[in-house]
Every structure is written in structure tokens, then in C-alpha cells.
C-alpha positions as a Markdown table, in Angstrom:
| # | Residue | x | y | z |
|---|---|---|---|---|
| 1 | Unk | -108.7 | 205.7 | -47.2 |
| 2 | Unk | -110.9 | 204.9 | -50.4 |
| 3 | Unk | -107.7 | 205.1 | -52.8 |
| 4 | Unk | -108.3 | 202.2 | -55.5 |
| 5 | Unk | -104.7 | 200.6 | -56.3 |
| 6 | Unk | -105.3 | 201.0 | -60.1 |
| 7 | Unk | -101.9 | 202.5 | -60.5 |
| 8 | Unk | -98.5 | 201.1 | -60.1 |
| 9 | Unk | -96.9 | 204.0 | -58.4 |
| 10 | Unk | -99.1 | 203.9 | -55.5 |
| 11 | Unk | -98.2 | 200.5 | -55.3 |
| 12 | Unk | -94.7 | 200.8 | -55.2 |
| 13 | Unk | -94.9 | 203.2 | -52.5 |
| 14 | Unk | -97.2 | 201.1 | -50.2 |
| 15 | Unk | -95.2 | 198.2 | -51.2 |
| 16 | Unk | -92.4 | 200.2 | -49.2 |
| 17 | Unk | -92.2 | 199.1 | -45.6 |
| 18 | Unk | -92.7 | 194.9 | -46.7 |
| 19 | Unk | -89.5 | 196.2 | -49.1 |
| 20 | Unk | -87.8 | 197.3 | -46.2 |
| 21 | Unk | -88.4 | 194.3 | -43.7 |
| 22 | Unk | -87.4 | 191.9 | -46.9 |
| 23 | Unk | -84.4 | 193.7 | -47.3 |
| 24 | Unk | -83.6 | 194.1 | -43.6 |
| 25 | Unk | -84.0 | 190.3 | -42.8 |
| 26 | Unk | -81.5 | 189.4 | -45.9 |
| 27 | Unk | -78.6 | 192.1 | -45.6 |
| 28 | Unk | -78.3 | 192.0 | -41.8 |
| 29 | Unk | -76.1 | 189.2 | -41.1 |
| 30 | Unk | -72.7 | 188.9 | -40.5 |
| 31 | Unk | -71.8 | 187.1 | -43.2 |
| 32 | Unk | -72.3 | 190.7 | -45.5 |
| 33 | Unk | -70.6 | 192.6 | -43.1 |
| 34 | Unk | -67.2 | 190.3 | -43.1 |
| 35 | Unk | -67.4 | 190.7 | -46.6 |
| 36 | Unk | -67.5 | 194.3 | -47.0 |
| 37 | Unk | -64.6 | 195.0 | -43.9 |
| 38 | Unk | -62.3 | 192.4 | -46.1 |
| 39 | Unk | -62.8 | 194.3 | -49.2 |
| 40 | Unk | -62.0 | 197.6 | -47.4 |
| 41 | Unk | -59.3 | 197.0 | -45.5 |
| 42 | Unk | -56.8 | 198.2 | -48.2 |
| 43 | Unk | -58.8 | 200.8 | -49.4 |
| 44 | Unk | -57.8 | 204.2 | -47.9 |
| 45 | Unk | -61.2 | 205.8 | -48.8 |
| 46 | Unk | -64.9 | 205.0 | -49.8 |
| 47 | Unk | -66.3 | 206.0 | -53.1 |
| 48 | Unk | -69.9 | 206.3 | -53.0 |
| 49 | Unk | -71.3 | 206.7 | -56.9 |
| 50 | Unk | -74.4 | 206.3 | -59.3 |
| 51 | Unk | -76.9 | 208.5 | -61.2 |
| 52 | Unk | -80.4 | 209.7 | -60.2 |
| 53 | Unk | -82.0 | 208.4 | -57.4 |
| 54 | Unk | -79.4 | 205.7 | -56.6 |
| 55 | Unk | -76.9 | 208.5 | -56.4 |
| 56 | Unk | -78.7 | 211.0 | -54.2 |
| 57 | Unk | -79.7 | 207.7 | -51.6 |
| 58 | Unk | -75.9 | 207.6 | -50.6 |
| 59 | Unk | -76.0 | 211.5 | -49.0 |
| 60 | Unk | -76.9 | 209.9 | -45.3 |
| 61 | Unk | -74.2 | 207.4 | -45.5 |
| 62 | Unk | -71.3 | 209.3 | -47.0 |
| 63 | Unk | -72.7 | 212.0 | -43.4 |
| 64 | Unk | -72.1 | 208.8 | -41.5 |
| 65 | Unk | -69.0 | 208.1 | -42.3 |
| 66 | Unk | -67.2 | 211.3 | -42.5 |
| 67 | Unk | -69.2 | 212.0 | -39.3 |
| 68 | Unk | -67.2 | 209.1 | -37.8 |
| 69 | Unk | -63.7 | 210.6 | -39.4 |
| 70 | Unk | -63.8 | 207.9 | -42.3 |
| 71 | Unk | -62.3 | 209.3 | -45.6 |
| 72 | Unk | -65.2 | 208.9 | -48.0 |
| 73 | Unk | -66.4 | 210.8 | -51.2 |
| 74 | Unk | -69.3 | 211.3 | -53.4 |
| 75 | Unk | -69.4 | 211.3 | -57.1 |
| 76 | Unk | -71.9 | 211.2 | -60.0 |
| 77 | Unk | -70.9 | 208.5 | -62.2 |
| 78 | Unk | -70.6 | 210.5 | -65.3 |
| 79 | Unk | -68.1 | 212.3 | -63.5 |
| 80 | Unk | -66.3 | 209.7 | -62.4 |
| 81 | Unk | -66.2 | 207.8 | -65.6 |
| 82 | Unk | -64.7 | 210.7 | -67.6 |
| 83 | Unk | -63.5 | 213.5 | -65.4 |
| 84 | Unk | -62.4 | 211.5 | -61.9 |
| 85 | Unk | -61.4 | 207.9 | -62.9 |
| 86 | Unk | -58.2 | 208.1 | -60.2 |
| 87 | Unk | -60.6 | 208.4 | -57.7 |
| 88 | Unk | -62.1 | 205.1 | -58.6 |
| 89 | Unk | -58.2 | 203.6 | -58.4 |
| 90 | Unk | -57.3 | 200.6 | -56.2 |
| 91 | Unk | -56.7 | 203.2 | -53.1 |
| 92 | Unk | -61.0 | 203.2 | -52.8 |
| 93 | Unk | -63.4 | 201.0 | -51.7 |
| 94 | Unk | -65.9 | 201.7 | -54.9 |
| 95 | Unk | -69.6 | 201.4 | -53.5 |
| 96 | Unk | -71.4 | 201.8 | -56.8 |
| 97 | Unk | -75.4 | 202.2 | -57.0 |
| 98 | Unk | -77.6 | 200.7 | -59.1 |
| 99 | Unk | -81.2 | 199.4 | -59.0 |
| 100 | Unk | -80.8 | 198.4 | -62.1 |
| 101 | Unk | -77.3 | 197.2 | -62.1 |
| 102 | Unk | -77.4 | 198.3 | -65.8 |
| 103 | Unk | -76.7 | 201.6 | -65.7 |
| 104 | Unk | -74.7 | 202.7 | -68.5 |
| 105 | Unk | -72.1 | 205.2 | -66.9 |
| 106 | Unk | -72.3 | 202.4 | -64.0 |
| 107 | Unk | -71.2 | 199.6 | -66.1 |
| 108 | Unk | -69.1 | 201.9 | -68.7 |
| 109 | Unk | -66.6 | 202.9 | -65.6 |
| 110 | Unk | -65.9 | 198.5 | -64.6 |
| 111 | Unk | -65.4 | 198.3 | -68.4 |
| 112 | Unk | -63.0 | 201.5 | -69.1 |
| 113 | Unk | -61.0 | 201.6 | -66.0 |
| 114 | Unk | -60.0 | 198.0 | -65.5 |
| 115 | Unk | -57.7 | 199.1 | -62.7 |
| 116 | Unk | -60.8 | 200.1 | -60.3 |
| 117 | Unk | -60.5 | 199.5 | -56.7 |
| 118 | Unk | -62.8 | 196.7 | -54.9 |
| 119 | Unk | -66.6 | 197.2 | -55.8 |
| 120 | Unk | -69.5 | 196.8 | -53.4 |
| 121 | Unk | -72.8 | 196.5 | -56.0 |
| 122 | Unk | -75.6 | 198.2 | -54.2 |
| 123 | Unk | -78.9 | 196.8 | -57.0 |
| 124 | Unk | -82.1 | 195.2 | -56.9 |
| 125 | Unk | -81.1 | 193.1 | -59.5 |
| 126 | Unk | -78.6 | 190.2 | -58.2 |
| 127 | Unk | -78.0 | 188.7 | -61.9 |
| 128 | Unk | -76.7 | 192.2 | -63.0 |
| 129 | Unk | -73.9 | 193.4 | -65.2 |
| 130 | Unk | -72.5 | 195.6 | -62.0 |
| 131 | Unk | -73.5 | 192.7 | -59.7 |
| 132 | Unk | -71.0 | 190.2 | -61.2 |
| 133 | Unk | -68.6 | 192.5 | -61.4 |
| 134 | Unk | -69.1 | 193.3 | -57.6 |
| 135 | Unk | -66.5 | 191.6 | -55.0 |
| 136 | Unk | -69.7 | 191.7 | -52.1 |
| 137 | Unk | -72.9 | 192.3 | -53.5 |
| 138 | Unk | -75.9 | 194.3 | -51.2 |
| 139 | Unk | -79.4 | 193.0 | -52.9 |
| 140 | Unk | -82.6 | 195.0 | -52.2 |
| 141 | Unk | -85.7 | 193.1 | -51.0 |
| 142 | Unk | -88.0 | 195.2 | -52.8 |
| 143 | Unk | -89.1 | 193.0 | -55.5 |
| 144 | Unk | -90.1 | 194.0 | -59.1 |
| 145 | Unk | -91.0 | 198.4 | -58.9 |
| 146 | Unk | -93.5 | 198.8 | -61.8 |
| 147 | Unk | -93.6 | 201.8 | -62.0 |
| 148 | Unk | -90.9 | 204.1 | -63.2 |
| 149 | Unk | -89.6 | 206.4 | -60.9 |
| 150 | Unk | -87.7 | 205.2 | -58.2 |
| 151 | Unk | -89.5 | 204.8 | -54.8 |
| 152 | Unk | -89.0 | 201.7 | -52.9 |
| 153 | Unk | -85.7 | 201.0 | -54.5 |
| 154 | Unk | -84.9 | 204.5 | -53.1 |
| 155 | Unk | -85.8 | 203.9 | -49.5 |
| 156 | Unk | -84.5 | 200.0 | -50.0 |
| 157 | Unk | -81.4 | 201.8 | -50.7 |
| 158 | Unk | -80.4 | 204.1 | -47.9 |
| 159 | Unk | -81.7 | 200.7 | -45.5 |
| 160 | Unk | -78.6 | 198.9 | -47.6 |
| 161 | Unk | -76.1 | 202.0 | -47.1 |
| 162 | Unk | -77.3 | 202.3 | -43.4 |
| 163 | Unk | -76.3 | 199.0 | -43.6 |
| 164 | Unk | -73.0 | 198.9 | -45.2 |
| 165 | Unk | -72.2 | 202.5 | -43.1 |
| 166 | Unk | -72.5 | 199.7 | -40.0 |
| 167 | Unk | -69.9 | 197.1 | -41.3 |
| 168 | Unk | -67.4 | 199.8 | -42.4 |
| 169 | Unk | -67.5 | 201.1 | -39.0 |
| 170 | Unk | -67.5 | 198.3 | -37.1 |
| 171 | Unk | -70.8 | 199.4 | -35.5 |
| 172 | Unk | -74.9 | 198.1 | -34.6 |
| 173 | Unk | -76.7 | 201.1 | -35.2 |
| 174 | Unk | -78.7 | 200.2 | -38.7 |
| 175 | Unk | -79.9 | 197.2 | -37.3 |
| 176 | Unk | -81.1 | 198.4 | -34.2 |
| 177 | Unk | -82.7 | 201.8 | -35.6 |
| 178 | Unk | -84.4 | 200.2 | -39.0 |
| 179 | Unk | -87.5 | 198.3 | -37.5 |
| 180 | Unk | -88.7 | 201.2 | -35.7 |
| 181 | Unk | -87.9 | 203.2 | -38.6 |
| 182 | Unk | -89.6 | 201.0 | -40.6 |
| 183 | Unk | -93.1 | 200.6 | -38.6 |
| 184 | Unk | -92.9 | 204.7 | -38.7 |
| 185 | Unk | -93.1 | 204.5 | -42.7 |
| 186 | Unk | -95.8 | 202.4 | -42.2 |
| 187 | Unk | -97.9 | 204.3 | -39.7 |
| 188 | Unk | -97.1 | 207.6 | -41.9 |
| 189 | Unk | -98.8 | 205.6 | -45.1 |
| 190 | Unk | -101.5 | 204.4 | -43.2 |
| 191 | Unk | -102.7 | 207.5 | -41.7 |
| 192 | Unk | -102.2 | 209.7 | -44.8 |
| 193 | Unk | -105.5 | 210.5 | -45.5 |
| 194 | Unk | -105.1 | 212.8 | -42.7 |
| 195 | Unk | -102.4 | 215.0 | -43.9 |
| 196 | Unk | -102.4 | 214.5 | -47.7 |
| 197 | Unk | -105.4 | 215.9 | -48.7 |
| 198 | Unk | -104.8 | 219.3 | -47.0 |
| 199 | Unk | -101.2 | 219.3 | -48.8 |
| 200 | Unk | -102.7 | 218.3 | -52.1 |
| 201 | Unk | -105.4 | 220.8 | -51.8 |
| 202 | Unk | -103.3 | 223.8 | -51.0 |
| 203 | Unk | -100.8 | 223.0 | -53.4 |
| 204 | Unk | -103.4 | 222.3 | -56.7 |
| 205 | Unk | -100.6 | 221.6 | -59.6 |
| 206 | Unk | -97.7 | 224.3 | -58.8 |
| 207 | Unk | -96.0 | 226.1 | -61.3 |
| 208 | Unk | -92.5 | 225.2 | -59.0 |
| 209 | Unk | -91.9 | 223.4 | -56.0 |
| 210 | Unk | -89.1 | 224.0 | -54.1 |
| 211 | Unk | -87.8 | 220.9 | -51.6 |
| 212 | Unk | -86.2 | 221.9 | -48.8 |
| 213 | Unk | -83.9 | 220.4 | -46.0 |
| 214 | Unk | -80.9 | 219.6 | -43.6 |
| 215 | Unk | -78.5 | 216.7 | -43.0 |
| 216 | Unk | -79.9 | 213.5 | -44.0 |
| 217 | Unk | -83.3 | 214.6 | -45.5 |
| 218 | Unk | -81.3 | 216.8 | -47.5 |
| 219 | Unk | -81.3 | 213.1 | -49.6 |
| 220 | Unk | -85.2 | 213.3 | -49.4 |
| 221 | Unk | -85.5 | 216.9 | -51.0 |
| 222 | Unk | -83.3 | 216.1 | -53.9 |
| 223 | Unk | -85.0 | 212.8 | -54.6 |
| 224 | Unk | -88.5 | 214.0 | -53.6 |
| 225 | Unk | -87.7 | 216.7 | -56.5 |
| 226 | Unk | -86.7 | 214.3 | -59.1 |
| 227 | Unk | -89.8 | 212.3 | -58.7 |
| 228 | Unk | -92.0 | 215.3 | -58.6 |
| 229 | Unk | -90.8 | 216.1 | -62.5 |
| 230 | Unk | -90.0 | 213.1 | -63.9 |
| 231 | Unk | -93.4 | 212.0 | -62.9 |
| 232 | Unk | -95.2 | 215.0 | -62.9 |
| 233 | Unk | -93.3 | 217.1 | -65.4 |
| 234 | Unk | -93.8 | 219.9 | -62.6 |
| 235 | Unk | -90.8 | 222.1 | -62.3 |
| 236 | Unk | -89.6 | 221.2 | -58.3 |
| 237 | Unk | -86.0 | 221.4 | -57.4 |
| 238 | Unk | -84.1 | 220.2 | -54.0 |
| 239 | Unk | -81.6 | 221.6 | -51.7 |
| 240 | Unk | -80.0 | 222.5 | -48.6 |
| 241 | Unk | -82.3 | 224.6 | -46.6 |
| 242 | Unk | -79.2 | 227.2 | -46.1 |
| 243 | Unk | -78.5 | 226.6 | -49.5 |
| 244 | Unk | -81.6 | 228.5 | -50.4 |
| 245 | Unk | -81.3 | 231.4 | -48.5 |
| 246 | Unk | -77.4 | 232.1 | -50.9 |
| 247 | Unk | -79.7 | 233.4 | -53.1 |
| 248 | Unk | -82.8 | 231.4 | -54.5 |
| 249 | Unk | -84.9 | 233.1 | -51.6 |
| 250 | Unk | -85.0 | 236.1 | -54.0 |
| 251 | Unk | -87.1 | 234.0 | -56.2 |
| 252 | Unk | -90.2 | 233.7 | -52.9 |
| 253 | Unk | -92.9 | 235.2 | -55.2 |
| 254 | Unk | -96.4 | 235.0 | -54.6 |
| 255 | Unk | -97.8 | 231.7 | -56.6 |
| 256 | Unk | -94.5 | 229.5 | -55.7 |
| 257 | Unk | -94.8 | 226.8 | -53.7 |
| 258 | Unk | -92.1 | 224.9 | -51.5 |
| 259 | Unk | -91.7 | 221.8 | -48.6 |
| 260 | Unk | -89.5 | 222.4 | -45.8 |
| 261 | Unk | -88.8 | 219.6 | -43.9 |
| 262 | Unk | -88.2 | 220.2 | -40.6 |
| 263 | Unk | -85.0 | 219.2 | -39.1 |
| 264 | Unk | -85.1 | 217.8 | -34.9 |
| 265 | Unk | -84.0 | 219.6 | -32.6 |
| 266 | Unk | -82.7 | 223.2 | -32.8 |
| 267 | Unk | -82.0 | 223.7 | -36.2 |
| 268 | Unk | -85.7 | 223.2 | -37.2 |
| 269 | Unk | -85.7 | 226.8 | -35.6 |
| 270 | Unk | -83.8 | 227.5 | -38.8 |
| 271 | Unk | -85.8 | 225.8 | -41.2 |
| 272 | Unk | -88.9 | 227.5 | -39.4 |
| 273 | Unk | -87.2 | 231.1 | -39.7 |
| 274 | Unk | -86.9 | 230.1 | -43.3 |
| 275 | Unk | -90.4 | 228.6 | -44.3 |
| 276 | Unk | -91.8 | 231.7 | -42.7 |
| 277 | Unk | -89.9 | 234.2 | -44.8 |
| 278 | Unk | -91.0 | 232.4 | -48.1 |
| 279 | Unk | -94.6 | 232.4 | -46.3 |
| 280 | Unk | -95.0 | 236.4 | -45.6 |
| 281 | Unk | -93.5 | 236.7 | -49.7 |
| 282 | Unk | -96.2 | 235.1 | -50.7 |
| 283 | Unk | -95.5 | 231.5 | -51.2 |
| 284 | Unk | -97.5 | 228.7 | -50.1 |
| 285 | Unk | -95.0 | 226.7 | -47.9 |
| 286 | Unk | -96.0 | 223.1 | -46.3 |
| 287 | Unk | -93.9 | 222.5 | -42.9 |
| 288 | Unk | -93.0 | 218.8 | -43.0 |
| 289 | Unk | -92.5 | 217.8 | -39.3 |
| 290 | Unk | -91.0 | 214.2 | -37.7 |
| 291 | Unk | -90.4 | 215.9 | -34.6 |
| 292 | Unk | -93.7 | 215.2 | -31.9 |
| 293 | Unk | -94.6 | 218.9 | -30.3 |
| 294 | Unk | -93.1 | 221.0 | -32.2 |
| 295 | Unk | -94.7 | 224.0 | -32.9 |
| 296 | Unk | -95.0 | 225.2 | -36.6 |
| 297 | Unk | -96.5 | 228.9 | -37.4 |
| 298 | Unk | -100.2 | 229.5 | -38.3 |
| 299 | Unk | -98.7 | 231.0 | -41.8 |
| 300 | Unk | -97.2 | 227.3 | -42.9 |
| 301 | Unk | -99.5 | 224.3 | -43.8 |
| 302 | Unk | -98.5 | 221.6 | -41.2 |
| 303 | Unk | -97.5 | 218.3 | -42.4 |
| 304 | Unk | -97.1 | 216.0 | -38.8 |
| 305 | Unk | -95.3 | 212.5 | -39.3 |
| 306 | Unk | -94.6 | 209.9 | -36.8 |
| 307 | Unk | -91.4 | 210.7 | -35.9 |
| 308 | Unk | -88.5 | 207.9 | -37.2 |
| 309 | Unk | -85.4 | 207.0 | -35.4 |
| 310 | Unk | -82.1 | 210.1 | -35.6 |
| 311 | Unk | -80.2 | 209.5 | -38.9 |
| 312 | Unk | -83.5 | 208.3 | -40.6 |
| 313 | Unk | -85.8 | 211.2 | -41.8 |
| 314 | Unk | -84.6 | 210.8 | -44.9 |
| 315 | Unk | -87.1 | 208.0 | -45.0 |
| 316 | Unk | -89.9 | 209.9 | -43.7 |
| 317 | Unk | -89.3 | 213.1 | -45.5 |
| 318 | Unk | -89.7 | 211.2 | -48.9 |
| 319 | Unk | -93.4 | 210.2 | -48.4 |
| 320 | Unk | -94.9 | 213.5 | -49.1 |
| 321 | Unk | -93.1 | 214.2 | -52.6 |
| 322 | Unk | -94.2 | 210.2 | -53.3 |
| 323 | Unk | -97.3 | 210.6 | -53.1 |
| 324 | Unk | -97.1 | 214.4 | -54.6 |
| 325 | Unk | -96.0 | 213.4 | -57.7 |
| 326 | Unk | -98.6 | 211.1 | -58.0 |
| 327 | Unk | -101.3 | 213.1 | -56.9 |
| 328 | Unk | -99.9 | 215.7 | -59.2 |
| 329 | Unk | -100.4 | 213.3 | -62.4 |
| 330 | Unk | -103.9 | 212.5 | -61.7 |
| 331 | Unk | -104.9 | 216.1 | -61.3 |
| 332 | Unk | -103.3 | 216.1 | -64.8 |
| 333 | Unk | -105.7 | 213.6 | -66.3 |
| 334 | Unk | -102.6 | 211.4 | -66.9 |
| 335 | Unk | -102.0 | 207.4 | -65.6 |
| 336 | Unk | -99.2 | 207.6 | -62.5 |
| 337 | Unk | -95.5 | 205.7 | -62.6 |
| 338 | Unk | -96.2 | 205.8 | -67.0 |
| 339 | Unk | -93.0 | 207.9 | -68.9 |
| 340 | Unk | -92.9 | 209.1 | -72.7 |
| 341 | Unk | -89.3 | 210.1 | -72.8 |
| 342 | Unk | -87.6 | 207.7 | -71.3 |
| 343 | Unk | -87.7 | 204.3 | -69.8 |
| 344 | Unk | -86.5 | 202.3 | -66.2 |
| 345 | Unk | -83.4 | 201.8 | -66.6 |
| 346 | Unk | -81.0 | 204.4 | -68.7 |
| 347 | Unk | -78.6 | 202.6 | -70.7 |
| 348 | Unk | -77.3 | 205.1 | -72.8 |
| 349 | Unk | -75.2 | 208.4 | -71.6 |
């Protein structure tokens, strides 16, 4: 694919799966696993928390473990700071998210509420304010993003959770389901020019972009739509698939656009039944598939990627709003992964 790598976003996202391999090969030992079950073993419950991208990479882990009949929540960290702070008391095992490990609702909760329970520090930065603070520490390998918006430290992130999900339960399943999970990213970057033109083409620069999904990707949809406008400044919002149809679906008018992404198994029938509703309205709706086979109906533009390991399409369902956001700015005339308003790391509230 003749794509010049004259912008740091699309360098960040093929940096992705040599992120995810770094990362892998230094959080997957047992050493960080002993660490985190001696932290929470007087914690009654597990507080995932963070802002933006950091905070909507915990969704598949916080499915994990209540999955598995752990107590767990999930909280902004605005919220917790000044609306929940008992939450963050010494009955909870605090997993707070950072790539930054300076972000200022982050670092204002350690500071205000003294009395917080055990902290693992999920960042990319290892020297960081939240990092020292941190009683176990779970560093990304994705090396320095440049640009802005959060890619690989996204999918560097819910490899660490994945990971963390594993020591809390007392279980293998990151480690075995990650590599293949990782070669699948790969193989869905390499073979893009195959499916992103088509989606680019159809799409042109929407108005709005809905992101849809289930489960785990549901993750993907709400990131996917944060990079889409911070990046793009197009109007895209993410939810739950069923979510949508409690309403929003009123708003399928012809000239919207949306992504569904697919979910395995029988409740892509759902997501199918849904796409193609929004499809006959009028909308121009991409089918984002994983799943090898599956049918998808003439009326949606199909979007096939290799399929990745259960509990992982999160990580495959975030490529196509990557690299939409990006194509999205170019159409724009503007330069990829550059903001006006505000910068890498927010440390003010």
C-alpha cells in the first residue's frame, strides 16, 4: 500500500502490534502477577478508573471480572475525585489509568484522599507522578505515541488489563490468547488497502458517525468515536448496539452514517437486524466483521477482519475508526495526530 509515513498518527497505529509484543514480553511474568494478588487480597472490590481513552480501555476487563463473580466497578475519575471518593477507600483495589501518569483528576484523587485503597498504575510512563504513587506498577511497551490521540497506548492498555484481569483471577488466559491476537492486528494493518478504501470512499467526511457495538468492542466504539472527533472534529459518538435502538435509531436519516461492529456468534444476528434498519432509512452503514463466513446483507458496506481470539475484538474493532480519523483529516486538507485546543496530556480539570 503506497501510504508515505509523513504523519505521526499513521505511525502510531502501525507501530501497534511491535507495542503489543514489547508490552506482552515485559508484563507477563510472574513476578507482576504476585504483586498485584498481594495488593488485592484485602481489597473486597476492584476500582477500575481514568479519563478518555484510558478510561474506556478498562470496559473488557471490568466484563471479565464480574463475568467471573469478582466485585469490580467502573468510574470516571472526575467522578470519583469529587462525587465517589468512598469508593476509592481502603476496602478497593484502585486500578487507575494513565498513559500519561499525569492526569490531573488522576493525580488530584492520590493527593486529596490520602486514605485510598492499594493503587495498581496502569501508564506508559514508569517515572510518573501516579507511577510512584502506585504499590505495583503495569508499564506499556509502546514507546513514545507522537501523535495526539491515543492509539497504541489504547490497545497497549487493554493487553495490560487483560493482563491484570489474569493475576486477579488466578487464571492463563491473556497470555495464551494475546499473540494470536496480536499477529491478527497485524495481518488486519497489512492487508488494509483492501478494505479501507471502499470504507473511506463510501463514507467521504460524514456529517455524524455513529459507532456501534456489543460486549468487549463496546470499548472500541466509544474510543473509535473519541478519536474520530478529537482528530477529525467530525461529530461520531459510541455505544451499545441495543443502546441505540432505546431511541437514537429515530435519528437513521438519510446522509448519516454509522459502524456496526459485528459481534461472534449469534448476537451479530442482532447487530445485523440493526445495521439493516439504519440501512433501508437511509444511512450509509459499514458492517465491521471478525467473524470468518458470516454473511453480511447486500444493503451494508462489508468491512472483513481476520478474526482475533474471544474476549479480544476490542482490538480489532478499533482499526477502522484509527485509520478513519485519519483519513478523515487528510480529506480535510489538515496534517493527522496535530490538535489546536488541547494538548497530550490534560493536566487541568
Amino acid at each position: 500500500m503506497s501510504e508515505p509515513l509523513d504523519d505521526v498518527m499513521l505511525r502510531d497505529i502501525l507501530d501497534q502490534p511491535d507495542a503489543l509484543s514489547e508490552t506482552l514480553a515485559a508484563l507477563a511474568t510472574q513476578a507482576v502477577a504476585a504483586r498485584i494478588t498481594g495488593l488485592a487480597a484485602g481489597a473486597g472490590r476492584v476500582v477500575f478508573s481514568g479519563m478518555g481513552a484510558s478510561y474506556h480501555a478498562c470496559y473488557p476487563a471490568l466484563q471479565r471480572l464480574l463475568a467471573a463473580g469478582r466485585p469490580a466497578a467502573w468510574v470516571e475519575a472526575g467522578e470519583l475525585l469529587h462525587f465517589m471518593p468512598a469508593l476509592a477507600g481502603p476496602g478497593s483495589l484502585l486500578v487507575l489509568v494513565s498513559q500519561s501518569g499525569r492526569t490531573a483528576e488522576v493525580v488530584h484523587l492520590l493527593e486529596r484522599h490520602p486514605a485510598h485503597g492499594p493503587v495498581v498504575a496502569v501508564t506508559n510512563d514508569p517515572d510518573s507522578p501516579l507511577a510512584e504513587a502506585a504499590g505495583a506498577v503495569l508499564a506499556l511497551g509502546a514507546g513514545e505515541e507522537r501523535a495526539v490521540c491515543s492509539t497504541k497506548t489504547y490497545t497497549c492498555t487493554l493487553l495490560a488489563l487483560d493482563l491484570l484481569a489474569d493475576a486477579l483471577l488466578g487464571e492463563q488466559v491473556a497470555v495464551r490468547r494475546w499473540p494470536a491476537g496480536i499477529a491478527a492486528l497485524r495481518h488486519g494493518l497489512e492487508s488494509r488497502a483492501a478494505w479501507l478504501p471502499p470504507l473511506t470512499d463510501a463514507l467521504a467526511v460524514p456529517e455524524h458517525l455513529w459507532l456501534l457495538a456489543r460486549g468487549p468492542a463496546v470499548s472500541a466504539a466509544i474510543t473509535g468515536a473519541l478519536i474520530i472527533k478529537e482528530s477529525s472534529r467530525v461529530h461520531a459518538e459510541g455505544m451499545s448496539a441495543p443502546q441505540f435502538r432505546h431511541g437514537p435509531l429515530e435519528g437513521s436519516l438519510p446522509g448519516r452514517s454509522a459502524l456496526v461492529m459485528v459481534t461472534p456468534g449469534a448476537l451479530g444476528d442482532l447487530d445485523l437486524d440493526l445495521a439493516s434498519e439504519m440501512a433501508r432509512a437511509g444511512m450509509t452503514v459499514a458492517a465491521v466483521s471478525t467473524e470468518p463466513g458470516r454473511d453480511l446483507p447486500n444493503a451494508l458496506l462489508p468491512v472483513r477482519l481476520p478474526p482475533v481470539p474471544p474476549g479480544l475484538e476490542a482490538l480489532a474493532q478499533i482499526l477502522p475508526a484509527q485509520l478513519l480519523g485519519r483519513a478523515f483529516v487528510l480529506a480535510q486538507g489538515r496534517t493527522p495526530g496535530q490538535f489546536s485546543l488541547i494538548g497530550k496530556v490534560t493536566v487541568r480539570e
